[in-house]
Every structure is written in C-alpha cells, then in structure tokens.
C-alpha positions as CSV (number, residue, x, y, z in Angstrom):
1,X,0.2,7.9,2.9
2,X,0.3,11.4,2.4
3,X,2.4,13.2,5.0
4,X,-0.1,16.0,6.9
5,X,2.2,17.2,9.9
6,X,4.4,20.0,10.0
7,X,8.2,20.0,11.3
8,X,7.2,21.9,14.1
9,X,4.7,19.0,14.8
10,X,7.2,16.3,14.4
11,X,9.5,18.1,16.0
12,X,7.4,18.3,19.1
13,X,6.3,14.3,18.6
14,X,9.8,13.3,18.6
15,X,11.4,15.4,21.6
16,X,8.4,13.9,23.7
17,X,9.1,10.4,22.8
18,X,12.8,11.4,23.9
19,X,12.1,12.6,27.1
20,X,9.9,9.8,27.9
21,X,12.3,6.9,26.8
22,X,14.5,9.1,29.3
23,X,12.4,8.8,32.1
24,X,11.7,5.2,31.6
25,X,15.8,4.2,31.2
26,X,16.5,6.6,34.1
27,X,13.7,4.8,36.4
28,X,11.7,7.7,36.9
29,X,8.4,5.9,35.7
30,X,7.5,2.4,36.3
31,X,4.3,0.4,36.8
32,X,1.6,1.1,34.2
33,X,2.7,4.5,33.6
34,X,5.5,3.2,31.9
35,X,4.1,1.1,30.1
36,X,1.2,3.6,28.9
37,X,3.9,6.1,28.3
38,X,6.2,3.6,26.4
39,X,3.5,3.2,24.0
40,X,2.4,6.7,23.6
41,X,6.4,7.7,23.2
42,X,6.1,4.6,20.4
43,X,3.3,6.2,18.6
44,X,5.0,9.6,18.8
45,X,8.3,8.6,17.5
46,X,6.9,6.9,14.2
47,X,4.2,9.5,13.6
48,X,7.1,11.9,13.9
49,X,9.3,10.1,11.5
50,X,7.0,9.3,9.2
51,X,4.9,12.9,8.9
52,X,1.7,11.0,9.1
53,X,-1.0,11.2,12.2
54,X,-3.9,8.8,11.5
55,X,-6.1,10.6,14.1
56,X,-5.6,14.1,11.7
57,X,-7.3,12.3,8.8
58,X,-11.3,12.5,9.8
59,X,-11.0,15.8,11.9
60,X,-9.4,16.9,8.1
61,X,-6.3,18.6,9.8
62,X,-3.2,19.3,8.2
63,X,-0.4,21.1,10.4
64,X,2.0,21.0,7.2
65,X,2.6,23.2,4.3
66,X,-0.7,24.4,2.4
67,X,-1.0,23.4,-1.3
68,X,-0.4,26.2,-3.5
C-alpha cells in the first residue's frame, strides 16, 4: 500500500476522528448520527494512521510529497 496522503491530510483525518469520538463519549450525538459518525471517525482514524485513502487511488490524487 503505497502511502498517498500528506501530514497535513492526516493530520486533519485524525483531529476529526478526535473530536467526534468526543462528542459521542460526551453524549452530544446519539441515534444514527452516532453511529454514522462513529464509522466515519473509524475510517478517518486508520486512513490517518496509515497514510493511505482508498478513495484517492482512481481520482489519481496524491496530497503527499511529489517524487523527485
């Protein structure tokens, strides 16, 4: 898996997963939104660790470091 996000990306991914796993602990959102959102803040967080968006591979973008 070759990684194709930036740190400015992952950074982004990660603080959103944050604040919604905040929001869900805190009670804020419940229901299906939670639920949506838990799963969207799931996706985030490993994208964001791992430096690799599945959805950037057929649009061809790369938000990382060009080759040289």
């Amino acid at each position: 898996m070759p990684k194709n996000m930036g740190a400015l990306d992952r950074i982004i991914r990660i603080v959103v997963a944050a604040v919604i796993a905040v929001l869900f602990f805190t009670n804020q959102i419940t229901g299906v939104a939670a639920i949506v959102l838990g799963i969207i803040a799931i996706i985030f967080l490993l994208t964001g660790i791992f430096g690799f968006c599945p959805i950037y591979l057929p649009f061809k973008i790369n938000t990382g470091k060009k080759p040289a």
